[in-house]
TORROVO-74634 format. One record per residue (C-alpha): x, y, z; residue number from 1; chain; residue in three letters. Coordinates in pm, 1 decimal, padded with zeros to 6 digits. Layout:
# residues N
<xx: X, yy: Y, zz: Z, resi: NUM, chain: A, resn: ALA> $
...
***
This chain:
# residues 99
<xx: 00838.3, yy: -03089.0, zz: 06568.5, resi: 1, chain: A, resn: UNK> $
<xx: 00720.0, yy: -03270.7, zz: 06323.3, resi: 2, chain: A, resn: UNK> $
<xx: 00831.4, yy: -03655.1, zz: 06246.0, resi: 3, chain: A, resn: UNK> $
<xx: 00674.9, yy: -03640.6, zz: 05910.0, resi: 4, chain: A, resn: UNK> $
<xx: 00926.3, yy: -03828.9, zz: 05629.0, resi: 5, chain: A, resn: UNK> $
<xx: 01006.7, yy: -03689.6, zz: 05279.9, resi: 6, chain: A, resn: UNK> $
<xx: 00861.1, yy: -03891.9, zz: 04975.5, resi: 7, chain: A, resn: UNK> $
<xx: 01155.4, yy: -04089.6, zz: 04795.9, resi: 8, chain: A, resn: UNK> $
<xx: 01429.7, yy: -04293.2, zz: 04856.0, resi: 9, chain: A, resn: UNK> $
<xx: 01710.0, yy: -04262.8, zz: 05074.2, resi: 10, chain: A, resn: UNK> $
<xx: 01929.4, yy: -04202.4, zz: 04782.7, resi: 11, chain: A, resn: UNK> $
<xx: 01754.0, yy: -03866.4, zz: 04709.4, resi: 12, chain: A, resn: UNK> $
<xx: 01783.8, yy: -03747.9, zz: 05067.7, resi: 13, chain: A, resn: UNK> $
<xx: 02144.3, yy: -03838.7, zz: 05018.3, resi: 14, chain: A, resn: UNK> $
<xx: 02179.4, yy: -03676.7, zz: 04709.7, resi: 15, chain: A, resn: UNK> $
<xx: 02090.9, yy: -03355.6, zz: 04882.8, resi: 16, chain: A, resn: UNK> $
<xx: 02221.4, yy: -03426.4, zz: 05263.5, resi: 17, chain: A, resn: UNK> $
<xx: 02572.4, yy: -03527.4, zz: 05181.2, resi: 18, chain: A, resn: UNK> $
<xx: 02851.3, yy: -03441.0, zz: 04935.5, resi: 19, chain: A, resn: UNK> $
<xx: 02855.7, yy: -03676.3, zz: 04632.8, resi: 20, chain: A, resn: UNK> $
<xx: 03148.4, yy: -03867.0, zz: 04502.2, resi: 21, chain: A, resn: UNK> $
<xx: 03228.9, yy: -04139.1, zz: 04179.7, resi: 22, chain: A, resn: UNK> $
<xx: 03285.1, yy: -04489.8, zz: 04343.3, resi: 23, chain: A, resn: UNK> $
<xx: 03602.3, yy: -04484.2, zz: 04137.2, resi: 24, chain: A, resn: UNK> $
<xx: 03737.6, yy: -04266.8, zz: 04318.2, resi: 25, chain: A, resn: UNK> $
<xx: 04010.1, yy: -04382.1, zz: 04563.1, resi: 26, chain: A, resn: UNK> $
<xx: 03999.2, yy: -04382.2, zz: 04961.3, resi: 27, chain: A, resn: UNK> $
<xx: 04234.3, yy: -04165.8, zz: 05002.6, resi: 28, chain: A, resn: UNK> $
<xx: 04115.9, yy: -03900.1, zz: 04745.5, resi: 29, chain: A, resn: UNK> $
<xx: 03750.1, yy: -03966.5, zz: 04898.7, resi: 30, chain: A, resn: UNK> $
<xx: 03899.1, yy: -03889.5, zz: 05280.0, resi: 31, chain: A, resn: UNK> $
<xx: 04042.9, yy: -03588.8, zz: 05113.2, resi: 32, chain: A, resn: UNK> $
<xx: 03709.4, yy: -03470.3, zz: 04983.8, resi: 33, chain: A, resn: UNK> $
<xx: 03590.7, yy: -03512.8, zz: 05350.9, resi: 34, chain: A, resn: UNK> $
<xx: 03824.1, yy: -03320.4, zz: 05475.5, resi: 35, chain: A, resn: UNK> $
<xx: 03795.0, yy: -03090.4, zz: 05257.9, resi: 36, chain: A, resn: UNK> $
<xx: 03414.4, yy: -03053.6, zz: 05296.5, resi: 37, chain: A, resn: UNK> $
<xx: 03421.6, yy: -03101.5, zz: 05633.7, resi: 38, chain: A, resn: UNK> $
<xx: 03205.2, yy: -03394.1, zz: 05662.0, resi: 39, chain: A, resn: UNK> $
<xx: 03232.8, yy: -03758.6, zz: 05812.8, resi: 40, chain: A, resn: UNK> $
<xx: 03032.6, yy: -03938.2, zz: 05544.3, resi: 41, chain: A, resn: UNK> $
<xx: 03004.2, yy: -03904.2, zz: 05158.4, resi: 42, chain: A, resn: UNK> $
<xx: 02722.1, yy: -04045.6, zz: 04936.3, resi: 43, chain: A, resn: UNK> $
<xx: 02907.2, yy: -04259.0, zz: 04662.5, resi: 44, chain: A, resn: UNK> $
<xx: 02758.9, yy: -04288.9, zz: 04297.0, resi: 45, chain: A, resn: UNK> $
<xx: 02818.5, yy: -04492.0, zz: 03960.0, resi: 46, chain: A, resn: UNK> $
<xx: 02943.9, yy: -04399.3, zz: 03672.6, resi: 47, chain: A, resn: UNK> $
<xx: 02515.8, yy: -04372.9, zz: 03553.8, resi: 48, chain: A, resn: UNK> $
<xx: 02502.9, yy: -04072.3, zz: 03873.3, resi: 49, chain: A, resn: UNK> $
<xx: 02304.0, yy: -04339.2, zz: 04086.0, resi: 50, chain: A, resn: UNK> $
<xx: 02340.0, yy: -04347.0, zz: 04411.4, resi: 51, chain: A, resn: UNK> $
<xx: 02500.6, yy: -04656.7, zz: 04571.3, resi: 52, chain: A, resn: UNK> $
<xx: 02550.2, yy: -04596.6, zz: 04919.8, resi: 53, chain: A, resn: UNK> $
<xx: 02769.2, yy: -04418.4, zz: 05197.1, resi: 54, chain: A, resn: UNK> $
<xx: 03073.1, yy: -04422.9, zz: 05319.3, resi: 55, chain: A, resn: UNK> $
<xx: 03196.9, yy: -04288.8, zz: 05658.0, resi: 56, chain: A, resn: UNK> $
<xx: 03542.7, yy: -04136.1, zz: 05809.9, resi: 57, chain: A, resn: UNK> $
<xx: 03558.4, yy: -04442.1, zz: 06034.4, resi: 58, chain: A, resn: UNK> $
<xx: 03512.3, yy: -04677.4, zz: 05805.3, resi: 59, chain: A, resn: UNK> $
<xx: 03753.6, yy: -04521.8, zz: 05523.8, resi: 60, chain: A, resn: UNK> $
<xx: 04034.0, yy: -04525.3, zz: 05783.5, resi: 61, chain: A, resn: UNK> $
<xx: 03987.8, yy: -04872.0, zz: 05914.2, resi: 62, chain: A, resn: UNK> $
<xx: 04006.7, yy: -05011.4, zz: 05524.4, resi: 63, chain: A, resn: UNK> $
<xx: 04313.7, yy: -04766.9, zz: 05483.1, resi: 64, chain: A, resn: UNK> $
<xx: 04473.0, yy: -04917.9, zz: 05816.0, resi: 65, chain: A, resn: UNK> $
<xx: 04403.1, yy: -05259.7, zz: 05743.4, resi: 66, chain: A, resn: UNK> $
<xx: 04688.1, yy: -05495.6, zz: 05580.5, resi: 67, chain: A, resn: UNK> $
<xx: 04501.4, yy: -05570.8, zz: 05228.9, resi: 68, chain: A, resn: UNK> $
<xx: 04476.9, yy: -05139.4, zz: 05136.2, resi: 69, chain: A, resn: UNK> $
<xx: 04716.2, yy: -05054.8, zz: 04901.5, resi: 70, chain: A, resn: UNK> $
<xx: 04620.8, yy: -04737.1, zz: 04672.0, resi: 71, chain: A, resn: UNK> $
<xx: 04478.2, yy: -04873.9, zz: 04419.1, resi: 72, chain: A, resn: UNK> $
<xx: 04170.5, yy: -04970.8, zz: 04652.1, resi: 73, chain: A, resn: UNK> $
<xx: 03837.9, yy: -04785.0, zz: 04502.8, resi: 74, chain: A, resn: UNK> $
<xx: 03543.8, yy: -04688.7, zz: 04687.8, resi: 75, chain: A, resn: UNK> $
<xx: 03308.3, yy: -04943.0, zz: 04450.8, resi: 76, chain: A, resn: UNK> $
<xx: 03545.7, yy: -05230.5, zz: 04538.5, resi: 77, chain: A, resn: UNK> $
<xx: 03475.4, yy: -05159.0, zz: 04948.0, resi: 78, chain: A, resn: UNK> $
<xx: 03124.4, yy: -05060.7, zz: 04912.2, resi: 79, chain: A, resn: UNK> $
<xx: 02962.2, yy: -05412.2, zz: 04912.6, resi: 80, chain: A, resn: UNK> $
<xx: 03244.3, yy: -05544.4, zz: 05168.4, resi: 81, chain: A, resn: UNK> $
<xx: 03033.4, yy: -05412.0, zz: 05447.7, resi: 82, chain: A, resn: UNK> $
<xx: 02687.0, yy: -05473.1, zz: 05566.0, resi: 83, chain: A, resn: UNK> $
<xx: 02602.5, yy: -05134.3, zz: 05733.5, resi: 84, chain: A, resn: UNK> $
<xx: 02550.2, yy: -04896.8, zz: 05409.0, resi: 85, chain: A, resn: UNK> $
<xx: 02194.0, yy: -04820.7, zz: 05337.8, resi: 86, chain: A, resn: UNK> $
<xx: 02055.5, yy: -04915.0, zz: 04977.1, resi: 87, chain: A, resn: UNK> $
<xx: 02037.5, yy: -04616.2, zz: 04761.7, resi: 88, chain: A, resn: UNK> $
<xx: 01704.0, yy: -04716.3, zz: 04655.1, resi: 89, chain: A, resn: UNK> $
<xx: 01542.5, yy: -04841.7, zz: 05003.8, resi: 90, chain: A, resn: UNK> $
<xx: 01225.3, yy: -04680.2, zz: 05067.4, resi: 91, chain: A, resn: UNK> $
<xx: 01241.6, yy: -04399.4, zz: 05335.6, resi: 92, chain: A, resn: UNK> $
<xx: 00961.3, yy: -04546.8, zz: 05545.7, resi: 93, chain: A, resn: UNK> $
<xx: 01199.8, yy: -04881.0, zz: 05599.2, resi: 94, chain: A, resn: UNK> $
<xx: 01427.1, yy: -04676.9, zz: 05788.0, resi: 95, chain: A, resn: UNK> $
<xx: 01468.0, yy: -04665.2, zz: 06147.5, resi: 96, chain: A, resn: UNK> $
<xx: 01539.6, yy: -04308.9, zz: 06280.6, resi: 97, chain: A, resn: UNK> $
<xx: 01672.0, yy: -04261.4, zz: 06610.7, resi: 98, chain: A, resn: UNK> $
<xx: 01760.1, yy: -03992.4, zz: 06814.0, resi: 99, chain: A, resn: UNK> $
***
């Protein structure tokens, strides 16, 4: 097996890994599209297509369950609220892979 990484950023393995959604989009339309795609995590873009980071299941439905969601909440105004998305534009050799 090899442990060999791809050249680029994380945002390109995203781009191809993981569906891709607007970050205007709202939470509830985005948990929709994961449904729908049957995944637990979407790679969020701007409006320029650039990748801006991941969201997961989990963390959609705790921001939907919480007191402050009301349906106007958009994935760009959640993105930077938590410290666990990777930067679109990290390198892939700063990431730590684990099995």
């Amino acid at each position: 097996m090899s442990t060999d990484l791809p050249h680029g950023t994380v945002g390109d393995v995203l781009d191809a890994a993981e569906p891709q959604v607007c970050d205007d989009m709202s939470v509830e339309v985005a948990l929709a599209v994961m449904t729908a795609a049957r995944t637990s995590r979407l790679a969020v873009c701007d409006q320029d297509g650039q990748s801006t980071g991941l969201v997961t299941r989990a963390e959609l439905a705790a921001v939907r369950d919480s007191s402050s969601y009301t349906d106007r909440l958009r994935l760009r105004d959640i993105l930077g609220d938590h410290g666990v998305l990777t930067s679109a534009v990290s390198p892939l050799g700063d990431l730590v892979l684990s099995r």
